[in-house]
C-alpha positions in Angstrom: 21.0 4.0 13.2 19.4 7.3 12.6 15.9 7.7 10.6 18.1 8.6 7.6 20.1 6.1 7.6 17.2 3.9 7.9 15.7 4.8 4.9 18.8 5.2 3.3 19.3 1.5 3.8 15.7 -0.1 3.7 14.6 0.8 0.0 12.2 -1.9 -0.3 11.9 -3.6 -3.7 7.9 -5.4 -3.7 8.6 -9.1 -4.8 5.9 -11.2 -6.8 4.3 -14.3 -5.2 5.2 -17.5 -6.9 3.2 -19.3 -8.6 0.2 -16.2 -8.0 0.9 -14.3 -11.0 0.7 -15.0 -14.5 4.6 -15.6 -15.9 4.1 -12.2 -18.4 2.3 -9.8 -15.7 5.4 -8.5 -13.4 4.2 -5.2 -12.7 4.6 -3.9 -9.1 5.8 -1.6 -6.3 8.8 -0.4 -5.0 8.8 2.1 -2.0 9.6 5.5 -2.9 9.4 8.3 0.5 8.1 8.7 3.6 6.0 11.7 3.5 7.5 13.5 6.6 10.6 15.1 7.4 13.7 13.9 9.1 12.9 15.5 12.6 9.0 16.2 12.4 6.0 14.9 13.7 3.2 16.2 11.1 1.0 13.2 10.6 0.3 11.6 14.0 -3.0 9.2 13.0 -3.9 9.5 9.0 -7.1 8.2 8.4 -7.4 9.1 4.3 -5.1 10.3 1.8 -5.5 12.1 -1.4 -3.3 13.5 -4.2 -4.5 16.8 -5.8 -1.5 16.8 -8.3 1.8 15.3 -8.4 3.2 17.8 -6.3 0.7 18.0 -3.9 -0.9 15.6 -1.0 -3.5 16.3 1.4 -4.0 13.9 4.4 -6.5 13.8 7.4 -5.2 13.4 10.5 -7.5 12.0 13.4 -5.1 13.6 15.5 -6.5 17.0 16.6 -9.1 16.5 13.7 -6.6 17.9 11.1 -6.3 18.1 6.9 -2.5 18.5 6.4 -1.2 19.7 3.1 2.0 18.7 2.0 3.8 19.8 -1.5 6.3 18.7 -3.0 10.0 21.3 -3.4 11.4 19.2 -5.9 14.2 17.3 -3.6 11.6 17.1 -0.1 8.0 16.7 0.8 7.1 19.6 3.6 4.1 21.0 5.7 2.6 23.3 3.7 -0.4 24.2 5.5 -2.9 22.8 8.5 -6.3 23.1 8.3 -8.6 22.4 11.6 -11.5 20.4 10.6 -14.9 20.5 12.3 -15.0 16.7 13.4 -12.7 13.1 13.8 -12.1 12.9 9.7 -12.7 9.6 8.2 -11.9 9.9 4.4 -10.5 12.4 1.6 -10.6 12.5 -2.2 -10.0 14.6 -4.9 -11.5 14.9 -8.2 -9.3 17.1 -10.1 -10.3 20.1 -8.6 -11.5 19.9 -5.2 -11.1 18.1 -2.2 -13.7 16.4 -0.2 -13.4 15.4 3.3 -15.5 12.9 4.9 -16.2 12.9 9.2 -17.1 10.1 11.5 -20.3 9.5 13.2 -22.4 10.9 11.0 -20.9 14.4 10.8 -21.1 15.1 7.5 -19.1 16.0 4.4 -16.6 19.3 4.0 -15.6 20.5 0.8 -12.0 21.9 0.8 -11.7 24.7 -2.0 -9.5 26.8 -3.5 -5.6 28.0 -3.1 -6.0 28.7 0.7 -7.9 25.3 1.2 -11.3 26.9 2.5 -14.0 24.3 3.8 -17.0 24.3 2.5 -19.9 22.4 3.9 -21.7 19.9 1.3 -25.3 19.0 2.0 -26.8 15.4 2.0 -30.4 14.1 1.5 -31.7 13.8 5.1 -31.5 10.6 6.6 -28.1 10.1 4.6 -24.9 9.3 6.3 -21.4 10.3 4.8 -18.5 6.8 4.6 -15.6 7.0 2.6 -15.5 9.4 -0.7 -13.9 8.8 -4.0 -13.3 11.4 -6.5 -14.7 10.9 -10.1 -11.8 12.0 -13.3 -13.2 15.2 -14.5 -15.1 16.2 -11.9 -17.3 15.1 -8.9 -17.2 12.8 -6.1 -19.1 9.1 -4.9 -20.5 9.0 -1.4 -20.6 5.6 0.5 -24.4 6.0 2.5 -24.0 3.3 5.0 -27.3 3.9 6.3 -29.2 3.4 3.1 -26.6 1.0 1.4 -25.9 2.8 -1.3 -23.7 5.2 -3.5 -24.7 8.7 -3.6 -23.2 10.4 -6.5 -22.7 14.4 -6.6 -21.8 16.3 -8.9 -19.1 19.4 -9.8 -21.7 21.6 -7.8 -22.1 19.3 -4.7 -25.3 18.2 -5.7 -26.9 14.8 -5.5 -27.3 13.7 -8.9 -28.3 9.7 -8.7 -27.9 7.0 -6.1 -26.8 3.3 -6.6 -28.0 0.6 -3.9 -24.9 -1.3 -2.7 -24.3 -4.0 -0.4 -24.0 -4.2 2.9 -20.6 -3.8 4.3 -19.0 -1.3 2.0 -15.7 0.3 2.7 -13.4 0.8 -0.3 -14.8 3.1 -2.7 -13.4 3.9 -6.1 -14.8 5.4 -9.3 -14.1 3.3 -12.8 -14.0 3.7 -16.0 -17.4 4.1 -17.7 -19.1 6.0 -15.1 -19.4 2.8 -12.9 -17.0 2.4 -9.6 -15.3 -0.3 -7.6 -16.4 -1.3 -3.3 -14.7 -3.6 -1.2 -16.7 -5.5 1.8 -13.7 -6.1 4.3 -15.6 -8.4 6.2 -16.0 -10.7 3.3 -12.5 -10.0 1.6 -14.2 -9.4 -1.8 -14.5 -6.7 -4.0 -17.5 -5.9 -6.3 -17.5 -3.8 -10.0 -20.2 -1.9 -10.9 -21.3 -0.3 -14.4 -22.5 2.9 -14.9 -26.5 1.1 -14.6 -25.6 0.1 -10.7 -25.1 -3.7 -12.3 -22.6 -5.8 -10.4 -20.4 -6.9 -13.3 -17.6 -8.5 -10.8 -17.0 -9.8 -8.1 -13.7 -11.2 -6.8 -11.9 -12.5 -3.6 -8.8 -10.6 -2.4 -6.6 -14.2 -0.9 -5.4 -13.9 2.6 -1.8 -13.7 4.5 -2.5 -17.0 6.2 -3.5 -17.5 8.7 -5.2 -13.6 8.8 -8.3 -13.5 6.3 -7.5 -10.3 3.5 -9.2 -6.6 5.1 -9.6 -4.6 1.6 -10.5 -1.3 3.1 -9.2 1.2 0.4 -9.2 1.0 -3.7 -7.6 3.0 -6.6 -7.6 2.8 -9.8 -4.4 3.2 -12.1 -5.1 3.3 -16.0 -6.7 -0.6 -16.6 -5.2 -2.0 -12.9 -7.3 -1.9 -9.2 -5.1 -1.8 -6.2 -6.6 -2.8 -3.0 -5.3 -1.4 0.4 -5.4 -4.7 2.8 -5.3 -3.1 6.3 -4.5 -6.8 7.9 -2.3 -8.2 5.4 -0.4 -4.3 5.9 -0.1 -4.7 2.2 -0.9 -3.1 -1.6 -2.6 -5.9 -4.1 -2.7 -5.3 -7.8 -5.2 -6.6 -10.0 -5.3 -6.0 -13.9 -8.2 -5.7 -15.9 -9.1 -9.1 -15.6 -9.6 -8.9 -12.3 -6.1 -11.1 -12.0 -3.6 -10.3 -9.5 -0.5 -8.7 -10.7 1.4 -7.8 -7.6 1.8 -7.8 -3.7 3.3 -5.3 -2.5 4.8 -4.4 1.2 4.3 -6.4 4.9 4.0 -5.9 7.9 6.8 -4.0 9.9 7.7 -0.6 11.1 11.0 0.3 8.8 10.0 2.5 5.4 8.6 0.6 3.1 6.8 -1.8 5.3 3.2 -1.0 6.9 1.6 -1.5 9.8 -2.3 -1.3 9.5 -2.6 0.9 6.8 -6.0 2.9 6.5 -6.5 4.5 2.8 -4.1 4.4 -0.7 -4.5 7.5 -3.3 -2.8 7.6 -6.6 -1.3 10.6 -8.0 -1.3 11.8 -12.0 1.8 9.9 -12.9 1.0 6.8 -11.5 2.8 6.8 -7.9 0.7 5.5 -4.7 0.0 7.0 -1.6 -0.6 5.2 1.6 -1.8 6.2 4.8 0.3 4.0 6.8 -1.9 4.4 10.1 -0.6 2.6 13.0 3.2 4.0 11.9 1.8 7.2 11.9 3.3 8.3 8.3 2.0 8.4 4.8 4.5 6.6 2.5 4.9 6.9 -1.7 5.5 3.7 -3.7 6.8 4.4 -7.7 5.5 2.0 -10.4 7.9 -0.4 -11.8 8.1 -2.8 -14.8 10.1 -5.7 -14.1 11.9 -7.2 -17.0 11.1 -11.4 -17.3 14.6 -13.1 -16.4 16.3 -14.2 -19.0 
């Protein structure tokens, strides 16, 4: 069977975990497109994803060091335009205007600007070290500094305008409501909320897919609801406001719908996530559903 018929045939509804989820909260996923057309090749190795609007995706490609934007005709997701970053990318955000683009090994952070997509290099206090990025609603981004365990904030200009002292391990990043943000420690399979005075105000556990221990390496926030990326459960988990889970969405597998060793989720204006399914070398779109209770 041909990659069309594939997909044609695989639409992947995301099913609840009994006995998990609380018998009123039904909310989860169901597996929308694979960004990539029928016969191309565009996204080898996506290490971060990001939406700028609902009609528009970026994604960093550790293949030949690349930002690939992708925009939406209305019936197709195509190429767009390529832009050659100076070093291996490691993560992308947006903040409603810009793009920022972090690199590996300590190469620094490259702002991505304007209708062509022009890079822009942003400056860090010395001794910093850019991680992942998040963008903040309304403007400005959050810096993971591995090397001084903390959370630089900048702000619309690119400057540094505060730092919060984190925990060791940080890789999921994500800005809250309140001016506080969300950071995942893998290694621990927990995920710790901040307010906007560096306070850690939660701190959960994300379970496992036994007999693998949870991986949260990417987080979004949607409205009230956190989604966690777990990289070796190849899987989206939704948690509401009460930091209780809602949904599981996807496993492990190579058809669409399924991931294998995903690296980064984004969430566009409207709701929709995008993940960078790594290891499948594709980014794929999951559509919010609400599930009526059975009857």
């Amino acid at each position: 069977m041909n990659r069309r018929g594939l997909i044609l045939a695989s639409i992947l509804l995301l099913s609840a975990l009994p006995g998990v989820f609380a018998a009123d909260d039904a909310r989860l996923f169901a597996w929308d497109v694979i960004v990539d057309s029928e016969d191309s090749n565009s996204v080898r190795k996506p290490t971060g994803v990001a939406a700028g609007s609902d009609t528009e995706l970026a994604v960093v490609d550790a293949h030949e060091n690349r930002l690939i934007i992708f925009g939406y005709t209305g019936t197709e997701w195509t190429e767009q335009q390529t832009v050659n970053l100076p070093a291996v990318p490691l993560a992308i955000a947006h903040d409603g205007t810009r793009y920022l683009v972090s690199m590996r090994k300590g190469k620094g952070l490259t702002a991505v600007e304007g209708p062509r997509h022009q890079l822009r290099p942003v400056s860090l206090p010395v001794g910093s070290v850019a991680g992942v990025v998040a963008g903040i609603p309304g403007g400005g981004f959050l810096v993971h500094d591995p090397a001084g365990h903390q959370i630089l904030k900048l702000d619309r200009a690119g400057k540094v305008d505060g730092a919060t002292p984190v925990e060791a391990g940080v890789v999921g990043l994500a800005a809250a409501r309140g001016g506080g943000f969300f950071a995942s420690r893998p290694a621990a399979a927990e995920i710790l909320g901040y307010d906007a005075t560096g306070k850690i105000t939660n701190r959960w556990s994300v379970p496992s897919v036994e007999p693998v221990p949870a991986w949260p390496v990417s987080l979004v926030q949607i409205e009230g609801d956190l989604i966690a990326l777990d990289r070796h459960g190849h899987r989206l988990v939704l948690f509401n406001n009460k930091q209780q889970i809602q949904g599981i969405g996807a496993r492990r597998g190579w058809e669409p719908g399924l991931l294998l060793f995903p690296a980064a989720v984004s969430a566009f204006p409207d709701g929709r996530v995008a993940v960078a399914d790594q290891m499948n070398g594709r980014v794929q779109i999951y559509r919010r559903i609400e599930e009526e209770a059975a009857p």
